[in-house]
N, CA, C and O atoms as a GROMACS GRO file, in nm:
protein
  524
    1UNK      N    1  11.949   7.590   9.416
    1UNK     CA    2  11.872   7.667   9.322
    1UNK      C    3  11.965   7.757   9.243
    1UNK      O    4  12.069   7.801   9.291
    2UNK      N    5  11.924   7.783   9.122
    2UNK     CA    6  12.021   7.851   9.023
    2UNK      C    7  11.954   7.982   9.050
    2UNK      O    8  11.831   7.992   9.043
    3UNK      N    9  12.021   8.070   9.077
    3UNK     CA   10  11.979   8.223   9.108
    3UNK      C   11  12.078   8.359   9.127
    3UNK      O   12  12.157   8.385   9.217
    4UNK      N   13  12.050   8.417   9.035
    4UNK     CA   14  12.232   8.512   9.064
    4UNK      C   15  12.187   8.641   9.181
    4UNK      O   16  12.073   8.686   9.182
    5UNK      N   17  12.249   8.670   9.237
    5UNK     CA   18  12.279   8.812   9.317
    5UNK      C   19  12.180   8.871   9.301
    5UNK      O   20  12.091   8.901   9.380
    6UNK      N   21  12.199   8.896   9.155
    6UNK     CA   22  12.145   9.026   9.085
    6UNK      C   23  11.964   9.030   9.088
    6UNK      O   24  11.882   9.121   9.084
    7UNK      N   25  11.956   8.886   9.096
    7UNK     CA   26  11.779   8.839   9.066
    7UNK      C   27  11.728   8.821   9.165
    7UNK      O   28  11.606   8.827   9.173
    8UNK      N   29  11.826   8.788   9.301
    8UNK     CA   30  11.780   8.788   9.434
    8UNK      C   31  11.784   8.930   9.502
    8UNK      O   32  11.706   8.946   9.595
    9UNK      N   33  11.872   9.043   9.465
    9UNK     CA   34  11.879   9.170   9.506
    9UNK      C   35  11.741   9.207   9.447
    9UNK      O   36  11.661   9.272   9.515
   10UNK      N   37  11.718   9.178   9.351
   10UNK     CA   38  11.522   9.238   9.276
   10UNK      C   39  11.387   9.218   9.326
   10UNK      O   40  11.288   9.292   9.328
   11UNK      N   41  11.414   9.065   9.379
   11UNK     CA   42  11.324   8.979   9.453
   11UNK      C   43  11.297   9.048   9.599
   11UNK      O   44  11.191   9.078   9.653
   12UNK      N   45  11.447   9.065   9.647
   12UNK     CA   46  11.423   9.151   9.776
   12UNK      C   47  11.375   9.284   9.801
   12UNK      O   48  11.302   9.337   9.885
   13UNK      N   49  11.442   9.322   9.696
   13UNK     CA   50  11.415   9.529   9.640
   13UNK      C   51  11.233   9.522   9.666
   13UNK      O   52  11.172   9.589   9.749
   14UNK      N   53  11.204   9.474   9.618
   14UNK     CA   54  11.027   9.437   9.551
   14UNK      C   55  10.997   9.391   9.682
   14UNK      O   56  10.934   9.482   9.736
   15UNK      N   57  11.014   9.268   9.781
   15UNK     CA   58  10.958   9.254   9.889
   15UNK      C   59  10.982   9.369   9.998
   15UNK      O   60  10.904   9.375  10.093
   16UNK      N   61  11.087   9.461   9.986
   16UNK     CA   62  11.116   9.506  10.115
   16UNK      C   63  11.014   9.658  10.071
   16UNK      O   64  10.939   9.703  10.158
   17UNK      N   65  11.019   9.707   9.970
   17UNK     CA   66  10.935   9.829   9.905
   17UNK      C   67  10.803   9.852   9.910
   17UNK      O   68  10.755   9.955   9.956
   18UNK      N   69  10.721   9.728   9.851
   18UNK     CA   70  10.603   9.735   9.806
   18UNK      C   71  10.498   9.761  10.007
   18UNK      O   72  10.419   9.848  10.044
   19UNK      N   73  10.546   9.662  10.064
   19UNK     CA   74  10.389   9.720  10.196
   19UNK      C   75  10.439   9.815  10.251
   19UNK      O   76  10.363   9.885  10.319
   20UNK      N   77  10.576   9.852  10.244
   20UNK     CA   78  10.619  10.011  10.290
   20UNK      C   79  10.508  10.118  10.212
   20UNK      O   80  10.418  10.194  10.248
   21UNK      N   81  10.561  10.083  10.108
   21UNK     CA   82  10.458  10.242  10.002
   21UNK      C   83  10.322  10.168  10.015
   21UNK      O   84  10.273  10.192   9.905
   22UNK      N   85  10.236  10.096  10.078
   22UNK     CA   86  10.110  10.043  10.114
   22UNK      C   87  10.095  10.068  10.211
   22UNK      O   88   9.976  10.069  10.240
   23UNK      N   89  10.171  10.098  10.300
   23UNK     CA   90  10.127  10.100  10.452
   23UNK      C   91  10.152  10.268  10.450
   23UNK      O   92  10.088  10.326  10.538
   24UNK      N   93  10.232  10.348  10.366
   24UNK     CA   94  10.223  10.476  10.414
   24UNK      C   95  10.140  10.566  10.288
   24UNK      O   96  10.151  10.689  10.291
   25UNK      N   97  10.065  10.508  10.189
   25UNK     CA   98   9.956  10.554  10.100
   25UNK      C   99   9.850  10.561  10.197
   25UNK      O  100   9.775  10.653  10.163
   26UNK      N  101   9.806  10.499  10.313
   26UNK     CA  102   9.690  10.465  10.418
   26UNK      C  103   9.746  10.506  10.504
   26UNK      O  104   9.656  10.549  10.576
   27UNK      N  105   9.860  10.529  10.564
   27UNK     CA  106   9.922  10.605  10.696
   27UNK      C  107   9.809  10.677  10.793
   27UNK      O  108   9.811  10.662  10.915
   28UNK      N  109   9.720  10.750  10.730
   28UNK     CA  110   9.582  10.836  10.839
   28UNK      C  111   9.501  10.694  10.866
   28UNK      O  112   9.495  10.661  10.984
   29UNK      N  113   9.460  10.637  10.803
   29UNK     CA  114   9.329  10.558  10.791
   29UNK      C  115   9.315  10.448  10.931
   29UNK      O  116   9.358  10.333  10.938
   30UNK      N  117   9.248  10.517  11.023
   30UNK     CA  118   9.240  10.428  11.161
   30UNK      C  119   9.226  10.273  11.090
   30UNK      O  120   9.316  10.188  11.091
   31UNK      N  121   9.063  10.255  11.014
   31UNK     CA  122   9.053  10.084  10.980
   31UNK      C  123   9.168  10.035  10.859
   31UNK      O  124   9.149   9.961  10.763
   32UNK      N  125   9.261  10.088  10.891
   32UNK     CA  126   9.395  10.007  10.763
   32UNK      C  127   9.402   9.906  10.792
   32UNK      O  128   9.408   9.869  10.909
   33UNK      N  129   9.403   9.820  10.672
   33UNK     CA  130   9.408   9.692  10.715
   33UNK      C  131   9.564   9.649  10.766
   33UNK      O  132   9.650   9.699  10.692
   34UNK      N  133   9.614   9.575  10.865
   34UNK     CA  134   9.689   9.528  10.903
   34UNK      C  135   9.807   9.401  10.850
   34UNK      O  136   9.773   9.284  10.838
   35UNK      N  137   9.950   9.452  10.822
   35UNK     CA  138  10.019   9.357  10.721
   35UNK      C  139  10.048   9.225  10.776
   35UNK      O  140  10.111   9.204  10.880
   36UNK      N  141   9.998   9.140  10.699
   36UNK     CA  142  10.067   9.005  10.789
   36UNK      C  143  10.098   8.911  10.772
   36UNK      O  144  10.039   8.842  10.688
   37UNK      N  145  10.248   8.840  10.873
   37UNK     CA  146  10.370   8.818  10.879
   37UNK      C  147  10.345   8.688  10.817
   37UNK      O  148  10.224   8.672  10.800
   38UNK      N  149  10.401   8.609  10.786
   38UNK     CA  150  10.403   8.472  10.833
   38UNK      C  151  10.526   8.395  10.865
   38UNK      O  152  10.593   8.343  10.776
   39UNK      N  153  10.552   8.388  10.976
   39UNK     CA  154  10.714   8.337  11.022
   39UNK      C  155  10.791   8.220  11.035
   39UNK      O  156  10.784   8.126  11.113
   40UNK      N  157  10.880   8.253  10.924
   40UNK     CA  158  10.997   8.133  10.912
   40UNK      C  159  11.124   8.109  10.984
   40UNK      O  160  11.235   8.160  10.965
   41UNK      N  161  11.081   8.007  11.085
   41UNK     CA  162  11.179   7.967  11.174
   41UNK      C  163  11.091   7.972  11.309
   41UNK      O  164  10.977   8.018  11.305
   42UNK      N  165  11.134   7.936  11.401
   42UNK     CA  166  11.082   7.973  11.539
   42UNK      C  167  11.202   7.939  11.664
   42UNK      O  168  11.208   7.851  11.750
   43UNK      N  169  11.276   8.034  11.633
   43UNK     CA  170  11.408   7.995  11.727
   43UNK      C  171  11.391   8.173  11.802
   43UNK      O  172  11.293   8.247  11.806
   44UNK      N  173  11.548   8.195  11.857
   44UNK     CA  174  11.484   8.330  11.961
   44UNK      C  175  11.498   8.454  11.940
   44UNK      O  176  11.504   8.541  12.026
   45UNK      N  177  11.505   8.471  11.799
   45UNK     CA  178  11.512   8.594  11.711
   45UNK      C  179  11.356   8.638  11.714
   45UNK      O  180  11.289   8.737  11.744
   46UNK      N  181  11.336   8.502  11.662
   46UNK     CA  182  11.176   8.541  11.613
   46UNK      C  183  11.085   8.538  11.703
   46UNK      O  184  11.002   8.628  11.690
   47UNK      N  185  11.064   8.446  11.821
   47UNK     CA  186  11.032   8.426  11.929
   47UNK      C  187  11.000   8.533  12.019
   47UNK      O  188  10.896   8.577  12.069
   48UNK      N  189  11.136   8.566  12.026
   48UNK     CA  190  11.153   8.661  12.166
   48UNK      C  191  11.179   8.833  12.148
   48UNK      O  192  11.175   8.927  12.228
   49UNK      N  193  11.210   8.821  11.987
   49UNK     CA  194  11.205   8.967  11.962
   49UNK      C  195  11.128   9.016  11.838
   49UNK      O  196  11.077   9.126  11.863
   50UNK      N  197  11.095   8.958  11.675
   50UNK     CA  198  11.054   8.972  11.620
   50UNK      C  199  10.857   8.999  11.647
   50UNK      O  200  10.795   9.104  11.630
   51UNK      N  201  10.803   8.864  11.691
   51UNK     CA  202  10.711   8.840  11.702
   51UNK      C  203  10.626   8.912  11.817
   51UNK      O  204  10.504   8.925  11.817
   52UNK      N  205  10.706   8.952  11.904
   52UNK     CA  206  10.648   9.031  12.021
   52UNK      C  207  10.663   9.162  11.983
   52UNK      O  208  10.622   9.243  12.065
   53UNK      N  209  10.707   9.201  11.890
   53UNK     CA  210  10.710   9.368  11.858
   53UNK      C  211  10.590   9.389  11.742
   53UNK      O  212  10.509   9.481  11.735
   54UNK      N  213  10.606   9.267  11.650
   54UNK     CA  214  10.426   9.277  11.582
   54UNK      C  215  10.305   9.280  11.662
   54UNK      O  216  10.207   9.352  11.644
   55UNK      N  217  10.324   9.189  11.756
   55UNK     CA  218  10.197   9.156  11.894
   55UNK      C  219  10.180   9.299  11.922
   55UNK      O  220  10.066   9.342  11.904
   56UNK      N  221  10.248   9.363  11.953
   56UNK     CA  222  10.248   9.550  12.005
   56UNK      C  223  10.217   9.625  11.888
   56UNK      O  224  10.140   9.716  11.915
   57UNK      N  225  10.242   9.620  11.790
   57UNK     CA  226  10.200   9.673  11.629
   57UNK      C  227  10.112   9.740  11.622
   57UNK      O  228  10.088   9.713  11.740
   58UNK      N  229   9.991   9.843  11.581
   58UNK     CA  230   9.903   9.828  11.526
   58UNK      C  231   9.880   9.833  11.342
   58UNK      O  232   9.786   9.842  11.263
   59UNK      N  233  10.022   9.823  11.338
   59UNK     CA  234  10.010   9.827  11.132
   59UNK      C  235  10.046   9.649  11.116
   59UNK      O  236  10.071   9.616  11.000
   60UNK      N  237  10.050   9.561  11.199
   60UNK     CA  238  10.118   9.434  11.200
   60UNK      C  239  10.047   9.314  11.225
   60UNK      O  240   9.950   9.337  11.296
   61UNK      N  241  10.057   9.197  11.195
   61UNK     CA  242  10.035   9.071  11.276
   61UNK      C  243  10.059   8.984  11.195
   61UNK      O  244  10.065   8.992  11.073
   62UNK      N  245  10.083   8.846  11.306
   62UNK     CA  246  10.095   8.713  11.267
   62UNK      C  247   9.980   8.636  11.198
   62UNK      O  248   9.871   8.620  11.253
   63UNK      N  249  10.014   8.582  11.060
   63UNK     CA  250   9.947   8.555  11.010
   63UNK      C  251   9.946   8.417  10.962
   63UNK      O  252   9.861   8.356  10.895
   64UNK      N  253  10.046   8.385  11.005
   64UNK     CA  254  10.154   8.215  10.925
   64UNK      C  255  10.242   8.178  11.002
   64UNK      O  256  10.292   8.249  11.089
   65UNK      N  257  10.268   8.068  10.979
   65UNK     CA  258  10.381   8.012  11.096
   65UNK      C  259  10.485   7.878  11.000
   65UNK      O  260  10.420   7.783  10.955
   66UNK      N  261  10.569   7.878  10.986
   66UNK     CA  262  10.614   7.791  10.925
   66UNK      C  263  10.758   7.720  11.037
   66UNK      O  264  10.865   7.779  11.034
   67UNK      N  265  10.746   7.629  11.103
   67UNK     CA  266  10.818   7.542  11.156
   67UNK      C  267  10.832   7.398  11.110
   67UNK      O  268  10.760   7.347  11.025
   68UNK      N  269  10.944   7.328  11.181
   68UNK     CA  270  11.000   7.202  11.160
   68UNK      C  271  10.925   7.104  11.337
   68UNK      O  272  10.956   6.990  11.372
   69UNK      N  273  10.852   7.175  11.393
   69UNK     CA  274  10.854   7.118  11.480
   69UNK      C  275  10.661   7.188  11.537
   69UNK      O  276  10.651   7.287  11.610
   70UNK      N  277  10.574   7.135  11.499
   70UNK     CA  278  10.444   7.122  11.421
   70UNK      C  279  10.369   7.194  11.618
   70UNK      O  280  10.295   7.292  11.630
   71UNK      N  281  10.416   7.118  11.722
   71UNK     CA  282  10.397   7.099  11.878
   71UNK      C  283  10.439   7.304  11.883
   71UNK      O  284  10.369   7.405  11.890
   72UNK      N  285  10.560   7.282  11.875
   72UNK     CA  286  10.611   7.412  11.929
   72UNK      C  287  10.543   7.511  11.805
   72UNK      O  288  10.598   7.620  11.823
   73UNK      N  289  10.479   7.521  11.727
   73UNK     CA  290  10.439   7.592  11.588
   73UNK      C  291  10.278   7.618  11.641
   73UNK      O  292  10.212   7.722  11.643
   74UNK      N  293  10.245   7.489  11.681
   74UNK     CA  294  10.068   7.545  11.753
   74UNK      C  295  10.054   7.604  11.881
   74UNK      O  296   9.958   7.672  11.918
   75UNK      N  297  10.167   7.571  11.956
   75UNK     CA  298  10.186   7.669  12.104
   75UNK      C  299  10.176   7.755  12.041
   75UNK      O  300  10.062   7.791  12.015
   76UNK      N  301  10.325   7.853  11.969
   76UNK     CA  302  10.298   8.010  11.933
   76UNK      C  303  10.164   8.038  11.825
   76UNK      O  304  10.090   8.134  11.849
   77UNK      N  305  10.142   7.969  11.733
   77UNK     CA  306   9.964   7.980  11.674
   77UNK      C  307   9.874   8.034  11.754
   77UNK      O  308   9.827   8.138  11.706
   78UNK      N  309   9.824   7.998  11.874
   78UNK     CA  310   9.733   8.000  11.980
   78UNK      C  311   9.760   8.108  12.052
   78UNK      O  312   9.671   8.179  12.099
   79UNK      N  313   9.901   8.134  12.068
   79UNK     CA  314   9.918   8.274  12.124
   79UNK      C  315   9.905   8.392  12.012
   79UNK      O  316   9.876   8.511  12.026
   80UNK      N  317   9.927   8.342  11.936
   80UNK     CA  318   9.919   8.500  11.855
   80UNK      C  319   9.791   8.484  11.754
   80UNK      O  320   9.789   8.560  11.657
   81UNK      N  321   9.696   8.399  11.768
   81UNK     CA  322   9.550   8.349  11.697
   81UNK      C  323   9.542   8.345  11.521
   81UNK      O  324   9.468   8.391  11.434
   82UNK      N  325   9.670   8.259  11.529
   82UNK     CA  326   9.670   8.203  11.382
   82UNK      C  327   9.624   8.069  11.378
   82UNK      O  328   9.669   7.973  11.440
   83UNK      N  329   9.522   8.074  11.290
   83UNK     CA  330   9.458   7.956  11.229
   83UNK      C  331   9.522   7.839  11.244
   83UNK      O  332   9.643   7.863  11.236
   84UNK      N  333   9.502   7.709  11.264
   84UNK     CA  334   9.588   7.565  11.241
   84UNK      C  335   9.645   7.583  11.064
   84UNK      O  336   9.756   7.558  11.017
   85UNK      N  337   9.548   7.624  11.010
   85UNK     CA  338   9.547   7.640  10.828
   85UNK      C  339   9.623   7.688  10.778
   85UNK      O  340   9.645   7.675  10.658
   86UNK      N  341   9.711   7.787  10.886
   86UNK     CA  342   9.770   7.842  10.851
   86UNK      C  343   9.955   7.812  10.919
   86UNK      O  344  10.060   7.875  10.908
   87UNK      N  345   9.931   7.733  10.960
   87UNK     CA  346  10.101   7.680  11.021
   87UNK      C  347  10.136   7.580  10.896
   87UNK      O  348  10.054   7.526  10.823
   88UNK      N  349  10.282   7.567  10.891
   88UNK     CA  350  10.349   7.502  10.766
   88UNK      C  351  10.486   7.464  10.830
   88UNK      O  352  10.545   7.496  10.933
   89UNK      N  353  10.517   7.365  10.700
   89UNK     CA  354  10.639   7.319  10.780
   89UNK      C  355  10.716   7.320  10.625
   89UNK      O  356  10.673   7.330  10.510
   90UNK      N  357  10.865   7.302  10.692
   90UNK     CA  358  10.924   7.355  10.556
   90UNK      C  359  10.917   7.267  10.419
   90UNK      O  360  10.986   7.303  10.324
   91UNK      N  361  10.840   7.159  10.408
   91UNK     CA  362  10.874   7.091  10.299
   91UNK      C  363  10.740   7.158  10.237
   91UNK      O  364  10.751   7.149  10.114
   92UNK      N  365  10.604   7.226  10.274
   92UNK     CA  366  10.474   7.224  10.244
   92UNK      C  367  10.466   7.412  10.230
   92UNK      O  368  10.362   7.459  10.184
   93UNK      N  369  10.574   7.502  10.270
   93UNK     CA  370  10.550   7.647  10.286
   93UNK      C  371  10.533   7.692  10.198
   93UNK      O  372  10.513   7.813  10.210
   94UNK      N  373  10.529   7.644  10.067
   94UNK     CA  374  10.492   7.718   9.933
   94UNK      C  375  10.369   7.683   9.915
   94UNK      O  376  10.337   7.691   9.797
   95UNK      N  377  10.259   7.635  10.006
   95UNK     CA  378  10.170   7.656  10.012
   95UNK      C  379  10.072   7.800  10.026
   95UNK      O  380   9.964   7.838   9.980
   96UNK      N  381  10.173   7.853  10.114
   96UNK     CA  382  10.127   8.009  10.193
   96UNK      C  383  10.090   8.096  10.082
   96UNK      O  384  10.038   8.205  10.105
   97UNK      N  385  10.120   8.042   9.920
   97UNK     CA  386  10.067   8.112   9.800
   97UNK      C  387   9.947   8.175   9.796
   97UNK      O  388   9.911   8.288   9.761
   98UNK      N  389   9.880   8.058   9.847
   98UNK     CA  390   9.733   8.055   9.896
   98UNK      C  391   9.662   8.144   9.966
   98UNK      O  392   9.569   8.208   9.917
   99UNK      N  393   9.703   8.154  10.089
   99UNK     CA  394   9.700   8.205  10.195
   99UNK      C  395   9.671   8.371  10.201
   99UNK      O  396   9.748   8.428  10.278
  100UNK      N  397   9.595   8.441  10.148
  100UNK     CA  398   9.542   8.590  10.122
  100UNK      C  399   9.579   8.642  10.255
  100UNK      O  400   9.587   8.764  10.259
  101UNK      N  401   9.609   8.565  10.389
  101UNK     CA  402   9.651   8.666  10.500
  101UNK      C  403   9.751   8.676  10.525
  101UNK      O  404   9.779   8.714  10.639
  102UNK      N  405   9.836   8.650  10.445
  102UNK     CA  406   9.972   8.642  10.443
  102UNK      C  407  10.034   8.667  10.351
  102UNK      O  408  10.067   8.596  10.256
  103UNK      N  409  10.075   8.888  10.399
  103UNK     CA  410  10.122   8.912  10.280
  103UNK      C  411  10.294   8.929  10.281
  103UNK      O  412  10.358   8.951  10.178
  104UNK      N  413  10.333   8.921  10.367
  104UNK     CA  414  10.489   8.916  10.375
  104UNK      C  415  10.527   8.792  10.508
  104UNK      O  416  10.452   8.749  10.595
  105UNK      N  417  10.686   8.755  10.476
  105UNK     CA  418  10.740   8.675  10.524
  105UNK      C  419  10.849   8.689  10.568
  105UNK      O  420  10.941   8.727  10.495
  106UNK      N  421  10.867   8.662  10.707
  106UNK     CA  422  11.008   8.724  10.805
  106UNK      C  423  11.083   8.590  10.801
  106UNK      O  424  11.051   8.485  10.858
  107UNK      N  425  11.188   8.612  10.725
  107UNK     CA  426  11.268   8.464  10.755
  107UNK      C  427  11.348   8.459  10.877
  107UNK      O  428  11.422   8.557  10.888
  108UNK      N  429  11.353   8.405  10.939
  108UNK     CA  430  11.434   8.383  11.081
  108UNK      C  431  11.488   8.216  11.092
  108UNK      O  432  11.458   8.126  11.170
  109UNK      N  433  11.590   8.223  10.964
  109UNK     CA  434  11.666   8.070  10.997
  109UNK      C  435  11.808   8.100  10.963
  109UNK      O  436  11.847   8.204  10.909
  110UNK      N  437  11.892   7.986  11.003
  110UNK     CA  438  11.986   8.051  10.985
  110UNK      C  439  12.094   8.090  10.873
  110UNK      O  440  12.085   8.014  10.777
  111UNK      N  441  12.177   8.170  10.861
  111UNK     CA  442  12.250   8.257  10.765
  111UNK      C  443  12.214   8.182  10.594
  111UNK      O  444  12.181   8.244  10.493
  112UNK      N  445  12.246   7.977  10.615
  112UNK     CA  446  12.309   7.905  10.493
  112UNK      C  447  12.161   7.923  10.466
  112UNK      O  448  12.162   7.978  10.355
  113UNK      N  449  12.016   7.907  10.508
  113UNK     CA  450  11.907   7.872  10.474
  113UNK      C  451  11.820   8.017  10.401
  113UNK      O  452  11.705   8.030  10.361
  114UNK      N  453  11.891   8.074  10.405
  114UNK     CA  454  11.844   8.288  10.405
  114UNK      C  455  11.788   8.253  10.257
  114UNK      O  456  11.667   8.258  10.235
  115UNK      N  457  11.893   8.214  10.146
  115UNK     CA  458  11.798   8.291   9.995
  115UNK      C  459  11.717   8.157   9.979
  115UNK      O  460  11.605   8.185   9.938
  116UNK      N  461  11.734   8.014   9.997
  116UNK     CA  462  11.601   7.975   9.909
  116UNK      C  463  11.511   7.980  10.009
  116UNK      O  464  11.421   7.910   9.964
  117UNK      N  465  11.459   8.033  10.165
  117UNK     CA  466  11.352   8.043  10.185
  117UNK      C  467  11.322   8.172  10.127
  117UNK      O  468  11.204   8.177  10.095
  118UNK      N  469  11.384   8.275  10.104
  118UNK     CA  470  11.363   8.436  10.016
  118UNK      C  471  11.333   8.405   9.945
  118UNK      O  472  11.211   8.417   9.955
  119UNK      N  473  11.362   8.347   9.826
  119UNK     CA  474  11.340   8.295   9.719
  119UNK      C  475  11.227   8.224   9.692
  119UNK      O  476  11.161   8.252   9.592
  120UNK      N  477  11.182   8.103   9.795
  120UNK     CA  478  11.040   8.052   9.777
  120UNK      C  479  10.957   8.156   9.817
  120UNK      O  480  10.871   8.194   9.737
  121UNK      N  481  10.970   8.230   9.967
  121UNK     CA  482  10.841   8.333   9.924
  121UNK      C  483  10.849   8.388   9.804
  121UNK      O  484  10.782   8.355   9.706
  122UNK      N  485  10.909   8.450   9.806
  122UNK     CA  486  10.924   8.588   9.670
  122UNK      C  487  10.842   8.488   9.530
  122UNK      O  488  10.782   8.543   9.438
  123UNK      N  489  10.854   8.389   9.539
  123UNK     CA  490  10.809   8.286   9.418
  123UNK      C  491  10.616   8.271   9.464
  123UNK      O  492  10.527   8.278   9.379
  124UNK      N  493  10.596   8.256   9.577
  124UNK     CA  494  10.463   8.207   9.649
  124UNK      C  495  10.405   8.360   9.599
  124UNK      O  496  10.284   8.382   9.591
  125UNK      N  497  10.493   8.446   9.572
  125UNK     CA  498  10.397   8.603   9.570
  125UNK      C  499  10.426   8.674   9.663
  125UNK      O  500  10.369   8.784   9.662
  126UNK      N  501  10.494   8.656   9.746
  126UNK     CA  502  10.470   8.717   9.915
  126UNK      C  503  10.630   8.829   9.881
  126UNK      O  504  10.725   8.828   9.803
  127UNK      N  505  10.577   8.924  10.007
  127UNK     CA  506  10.722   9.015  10.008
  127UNK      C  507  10.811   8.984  10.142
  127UNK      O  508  10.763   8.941  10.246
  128UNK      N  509  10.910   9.005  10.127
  128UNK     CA  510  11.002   8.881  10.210
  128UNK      C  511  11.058   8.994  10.318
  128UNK      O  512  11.066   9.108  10.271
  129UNK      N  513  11.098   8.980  10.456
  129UNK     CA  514  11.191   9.064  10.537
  129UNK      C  515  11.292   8.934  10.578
  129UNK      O  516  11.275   8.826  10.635
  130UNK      N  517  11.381   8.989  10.531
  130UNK     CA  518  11.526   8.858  10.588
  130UNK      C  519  11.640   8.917  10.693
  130UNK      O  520  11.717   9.014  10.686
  131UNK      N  521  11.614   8.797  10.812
  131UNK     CA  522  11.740   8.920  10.906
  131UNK      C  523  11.870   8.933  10.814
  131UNK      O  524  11.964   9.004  10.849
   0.00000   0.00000   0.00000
């Protein structure tokens, strides 16, 4: 993908900003609605530390699931009660456009794969967190 620094530093600026100043405009509000994730990759970043600290959340949750491996993608679905509708696999994740419960996206793949999955959310609409 043709994309400079400069347009991916904007893309990110804008995903990492915007449900921060949303989540602390509502900061009092017990029924706030809750931001949620939809997670790219499922290896043991996301697994074992990302995803279990949203599960504990109450400003958080899983909302999307995007894996290469559809079996291991509906195990964690079922545990964290995301829709089938809502799991994706990487050739179909710019689907999650769609997807109104899914307003940001935790990429968890590795280092070479970081800007064009940033990049396709940030394109789908969504605000991106990249390790």
């Amino acid at each position: 993908m043709d994309i400079t620094r400069r347009e991916l530093a904007r893309l990110a600026a804008v995903g990492a900003v915007l449900p921060l100043a949303r989540a602390a405009q509502n900061e009092h509000s017990e029924d706030e609605r809750r931001i949620g994730y939809c997670i790219v990759g499922l290896g043991r970043i996301s697994l074992d530390h990302f995803m279990k600290a949203v599960k504990m959340s109450r400003r958080a949750k899983i909302t999307g699931i995007v894996s290469g491996h559809r079996d291991k993608a509906e195990r964690t679905a079922a545990e964290y009660g995301v829709p089938a509708g809502s799991i994706y696999n990487y050739e179909n994740c710019d689907r999650m456009a769609d997807n109104k419960d899914i307003d940001a996206v935790y990429i968890a793949l590795p280092n070479n794969m970081h800007a064009e999955y940033t990049i396709r959310a940030a394109k789908a609409g969504k605000h991106v967190l990249c390790e």
